[in-house]
MDTraj code that builds the backbone (N, CA, C; nanometers):
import mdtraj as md
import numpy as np

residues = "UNK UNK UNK UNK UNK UNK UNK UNK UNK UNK UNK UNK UNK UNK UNK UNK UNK UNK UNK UNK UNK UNK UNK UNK UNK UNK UNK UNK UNK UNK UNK UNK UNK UNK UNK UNK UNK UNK UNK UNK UNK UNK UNK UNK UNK UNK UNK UNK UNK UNK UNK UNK UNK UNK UNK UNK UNK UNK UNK UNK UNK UNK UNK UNK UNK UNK UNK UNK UNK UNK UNK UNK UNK UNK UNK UNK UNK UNK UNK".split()
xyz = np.array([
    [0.3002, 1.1577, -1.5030],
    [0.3838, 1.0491, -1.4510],
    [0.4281, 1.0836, -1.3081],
    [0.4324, 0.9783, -1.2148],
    [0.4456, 0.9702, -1.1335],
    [0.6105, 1.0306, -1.0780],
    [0.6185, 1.1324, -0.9664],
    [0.7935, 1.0939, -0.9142],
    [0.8365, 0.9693, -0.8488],
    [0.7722, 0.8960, -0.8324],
    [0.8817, 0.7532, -0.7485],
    [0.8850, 0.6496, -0.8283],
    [1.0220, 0.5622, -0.8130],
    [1.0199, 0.4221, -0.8428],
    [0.9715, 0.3331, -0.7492],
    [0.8874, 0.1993, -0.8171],
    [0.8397, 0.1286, -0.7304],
    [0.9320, 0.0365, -0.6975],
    [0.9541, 0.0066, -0.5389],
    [1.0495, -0.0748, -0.5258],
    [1.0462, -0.2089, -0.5194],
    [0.8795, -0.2563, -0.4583],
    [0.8714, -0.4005, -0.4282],
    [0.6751, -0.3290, -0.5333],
    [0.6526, -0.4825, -0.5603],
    [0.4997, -0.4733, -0.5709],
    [0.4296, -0.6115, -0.5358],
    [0.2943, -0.5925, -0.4268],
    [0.2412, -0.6946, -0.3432],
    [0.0877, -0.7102, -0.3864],
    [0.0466, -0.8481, -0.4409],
    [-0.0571, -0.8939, -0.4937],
    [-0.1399, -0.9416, -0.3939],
    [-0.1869, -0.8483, -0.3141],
    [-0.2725, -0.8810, -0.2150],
    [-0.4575, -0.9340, -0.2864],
    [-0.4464, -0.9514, -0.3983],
    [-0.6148, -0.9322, -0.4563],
    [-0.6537, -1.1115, -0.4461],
    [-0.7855, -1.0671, -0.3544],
    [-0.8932, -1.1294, -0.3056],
    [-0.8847, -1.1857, -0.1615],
    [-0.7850, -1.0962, -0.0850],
    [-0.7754, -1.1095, 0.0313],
    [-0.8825, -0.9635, 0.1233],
    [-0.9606, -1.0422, 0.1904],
    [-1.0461, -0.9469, 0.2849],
    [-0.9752, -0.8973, 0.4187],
    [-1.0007, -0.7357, 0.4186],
    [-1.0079, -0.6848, 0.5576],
    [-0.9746, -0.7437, 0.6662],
    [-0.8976, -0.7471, 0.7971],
    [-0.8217, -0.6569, 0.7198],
    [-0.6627, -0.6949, 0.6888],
    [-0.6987, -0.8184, 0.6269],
    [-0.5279, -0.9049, 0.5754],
    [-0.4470, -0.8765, 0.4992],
    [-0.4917, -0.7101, 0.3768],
    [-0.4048, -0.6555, 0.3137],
    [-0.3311, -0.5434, 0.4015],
    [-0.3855, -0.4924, 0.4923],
    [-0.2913, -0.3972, 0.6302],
    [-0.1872, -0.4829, 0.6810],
    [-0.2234, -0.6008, 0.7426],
    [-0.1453, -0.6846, 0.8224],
    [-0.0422, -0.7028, 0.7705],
    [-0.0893, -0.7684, 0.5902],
    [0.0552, -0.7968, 0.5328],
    [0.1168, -0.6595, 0.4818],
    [0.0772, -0.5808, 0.4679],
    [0.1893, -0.4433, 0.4220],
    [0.2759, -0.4174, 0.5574],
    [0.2296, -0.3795, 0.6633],
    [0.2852, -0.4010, 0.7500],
    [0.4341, -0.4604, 0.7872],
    [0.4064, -0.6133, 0.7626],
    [0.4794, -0.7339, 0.7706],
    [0.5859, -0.6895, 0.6671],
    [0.5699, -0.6053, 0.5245],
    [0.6401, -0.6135, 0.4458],
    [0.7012, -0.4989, 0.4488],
    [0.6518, -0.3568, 0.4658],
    [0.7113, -0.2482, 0.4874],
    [0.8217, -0.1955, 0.5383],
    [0.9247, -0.3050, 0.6062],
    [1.0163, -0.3320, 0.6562],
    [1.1507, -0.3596, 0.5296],
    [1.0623, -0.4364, 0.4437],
    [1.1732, -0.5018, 0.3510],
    [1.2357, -0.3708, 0.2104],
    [1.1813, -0.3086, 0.2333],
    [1.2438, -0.1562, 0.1524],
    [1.3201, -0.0565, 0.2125],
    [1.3498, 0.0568, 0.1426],
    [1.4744, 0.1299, 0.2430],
    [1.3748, 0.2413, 0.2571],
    [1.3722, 0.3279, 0.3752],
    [1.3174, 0.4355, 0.3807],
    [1.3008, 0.5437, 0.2548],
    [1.2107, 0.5686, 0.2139],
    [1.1531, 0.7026, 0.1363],
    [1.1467, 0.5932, 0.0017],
    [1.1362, 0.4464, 0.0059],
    [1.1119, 0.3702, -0.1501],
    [0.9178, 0.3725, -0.1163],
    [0.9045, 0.3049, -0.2465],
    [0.7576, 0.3095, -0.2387],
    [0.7318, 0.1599, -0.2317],
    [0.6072, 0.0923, -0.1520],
    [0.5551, -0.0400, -0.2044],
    [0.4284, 0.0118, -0.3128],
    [0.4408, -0.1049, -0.4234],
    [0.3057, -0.0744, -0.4981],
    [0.1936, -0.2311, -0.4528],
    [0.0814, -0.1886, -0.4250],
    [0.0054, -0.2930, -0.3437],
    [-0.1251, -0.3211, -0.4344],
    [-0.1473, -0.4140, -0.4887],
    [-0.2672, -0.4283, -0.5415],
    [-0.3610, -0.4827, -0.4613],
    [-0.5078, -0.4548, -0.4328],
    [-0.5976, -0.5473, -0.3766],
    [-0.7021, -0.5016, -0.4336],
    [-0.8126, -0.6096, -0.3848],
    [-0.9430, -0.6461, -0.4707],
    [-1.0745, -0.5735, -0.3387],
    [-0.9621, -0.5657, -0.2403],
    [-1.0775, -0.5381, -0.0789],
    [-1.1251, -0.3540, -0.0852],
    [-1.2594, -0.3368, -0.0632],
    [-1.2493, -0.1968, -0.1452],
    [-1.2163, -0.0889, 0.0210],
    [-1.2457, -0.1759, 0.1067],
    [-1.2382, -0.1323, 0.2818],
    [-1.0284, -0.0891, 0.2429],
    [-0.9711, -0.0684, 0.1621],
    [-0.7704, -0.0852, 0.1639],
    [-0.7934, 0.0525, 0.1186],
    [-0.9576, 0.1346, 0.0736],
    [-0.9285, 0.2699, 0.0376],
    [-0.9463, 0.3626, 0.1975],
    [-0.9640, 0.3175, 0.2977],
    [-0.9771, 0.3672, 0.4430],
    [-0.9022, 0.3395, 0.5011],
    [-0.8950, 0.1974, 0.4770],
    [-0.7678, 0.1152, 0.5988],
    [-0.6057, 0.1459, 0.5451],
    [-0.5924, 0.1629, 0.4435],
    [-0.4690, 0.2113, 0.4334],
    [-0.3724, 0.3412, 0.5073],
    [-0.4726, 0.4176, 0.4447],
    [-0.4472, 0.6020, 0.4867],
    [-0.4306, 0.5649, 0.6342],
    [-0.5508, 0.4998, 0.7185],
    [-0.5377, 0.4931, 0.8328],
    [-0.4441, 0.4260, 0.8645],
    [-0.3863, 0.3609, 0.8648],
    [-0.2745, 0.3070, 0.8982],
    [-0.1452, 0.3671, 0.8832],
    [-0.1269, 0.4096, 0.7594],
    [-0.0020, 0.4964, 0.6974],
    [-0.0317, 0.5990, 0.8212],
    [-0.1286, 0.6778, 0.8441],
    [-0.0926, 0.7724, 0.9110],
    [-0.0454, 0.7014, 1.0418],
    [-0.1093, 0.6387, 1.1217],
    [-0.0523, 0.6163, 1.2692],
    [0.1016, 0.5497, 1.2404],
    [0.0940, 0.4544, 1.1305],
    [0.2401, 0.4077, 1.1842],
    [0.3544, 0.5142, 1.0925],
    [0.3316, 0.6228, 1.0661],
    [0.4368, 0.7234, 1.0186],
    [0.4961, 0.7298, 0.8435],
    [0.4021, 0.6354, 0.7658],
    [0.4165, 0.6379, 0.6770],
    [0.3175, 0.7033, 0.5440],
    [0.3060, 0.7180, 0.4596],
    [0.2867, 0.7888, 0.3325],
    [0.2054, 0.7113, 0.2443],
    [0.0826, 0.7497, 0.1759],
    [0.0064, 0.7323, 0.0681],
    [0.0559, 0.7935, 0.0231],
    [0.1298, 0.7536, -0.1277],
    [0.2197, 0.9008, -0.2508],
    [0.0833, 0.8533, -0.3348],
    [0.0003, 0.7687, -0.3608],
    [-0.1044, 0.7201, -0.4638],
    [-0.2051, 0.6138, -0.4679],
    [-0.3162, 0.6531, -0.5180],
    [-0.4545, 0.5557, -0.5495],
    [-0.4401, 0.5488, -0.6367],
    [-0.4581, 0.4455, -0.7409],
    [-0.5122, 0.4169, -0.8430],
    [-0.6285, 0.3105, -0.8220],
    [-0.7976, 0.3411, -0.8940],
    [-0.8889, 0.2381, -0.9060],
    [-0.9051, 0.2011, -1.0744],
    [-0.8839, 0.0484, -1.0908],
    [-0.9690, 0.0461, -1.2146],
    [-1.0500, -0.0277, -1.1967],
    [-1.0911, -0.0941, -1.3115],
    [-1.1933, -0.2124, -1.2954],
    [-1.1729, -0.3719, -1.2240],
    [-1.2237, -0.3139, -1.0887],
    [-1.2014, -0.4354, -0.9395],
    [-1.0796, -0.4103, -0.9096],
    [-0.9794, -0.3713, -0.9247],
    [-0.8480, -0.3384, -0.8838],
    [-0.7651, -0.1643, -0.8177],
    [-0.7514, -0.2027, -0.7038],
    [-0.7346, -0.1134, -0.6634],
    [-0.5294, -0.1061, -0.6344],
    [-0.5071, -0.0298, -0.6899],
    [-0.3494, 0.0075, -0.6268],
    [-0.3479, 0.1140, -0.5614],
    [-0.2661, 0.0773, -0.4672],
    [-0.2103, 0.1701, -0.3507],
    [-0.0629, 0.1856, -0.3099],
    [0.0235, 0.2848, -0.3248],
    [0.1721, 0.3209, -0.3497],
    [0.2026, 0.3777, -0.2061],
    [0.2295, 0.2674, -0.1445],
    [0.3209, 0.3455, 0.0028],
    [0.4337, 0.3533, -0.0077],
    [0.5009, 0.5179, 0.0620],
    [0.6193, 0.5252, 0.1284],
    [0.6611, 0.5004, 0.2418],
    [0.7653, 0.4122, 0.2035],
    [0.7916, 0.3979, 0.3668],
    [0.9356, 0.5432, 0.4036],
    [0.8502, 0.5967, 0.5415],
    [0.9203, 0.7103, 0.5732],
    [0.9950, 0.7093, 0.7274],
    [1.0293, 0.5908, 0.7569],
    [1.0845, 0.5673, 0.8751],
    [1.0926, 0.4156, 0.9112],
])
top = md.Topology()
chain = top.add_chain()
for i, resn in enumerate(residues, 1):
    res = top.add_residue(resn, chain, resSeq=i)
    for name in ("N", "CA", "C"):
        top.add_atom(name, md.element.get_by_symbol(name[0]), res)
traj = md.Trajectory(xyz[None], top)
């Protein structure tokens, strides 16, 4: 089991590249520093574009999860 609670969770699935970045982005704002977003999408390009992003704009991958067509992704926001 995981250490964090999820604070918000965003149903990004069947949105393409790269409109699940844009909107985490947009939303990453609406939590308090060190909460997690949990992000679902269907785009399999959110297993690159995420990390990359988290890293430049100062924030945290705490988790992947893939199952079948569904991908979750657990950001911290750290600033």
């Amino acid at each position: 089991m995981a250490d964090y609670t999820i604070a918000k969770t965003l149903d990004y699935k069947g949105l393409a590249c790269p409109m699940p970045v844009v909107k985490i982005s947009q939303q990453i704002g609406t939590v308090s520093v060190g909460e997690v977003i949990e992000v679902h999408t269907t785009d399999p390009g959110s297993l690159a574009d995420f990390p990359a992003w988290a890293k430049t704009m100062g924030h945290a991958i705490v988790e992947t999860k893939q199952e079948s067509g569904l991908i979750k992704i657990f950001v911290k926001r750290m600033k």
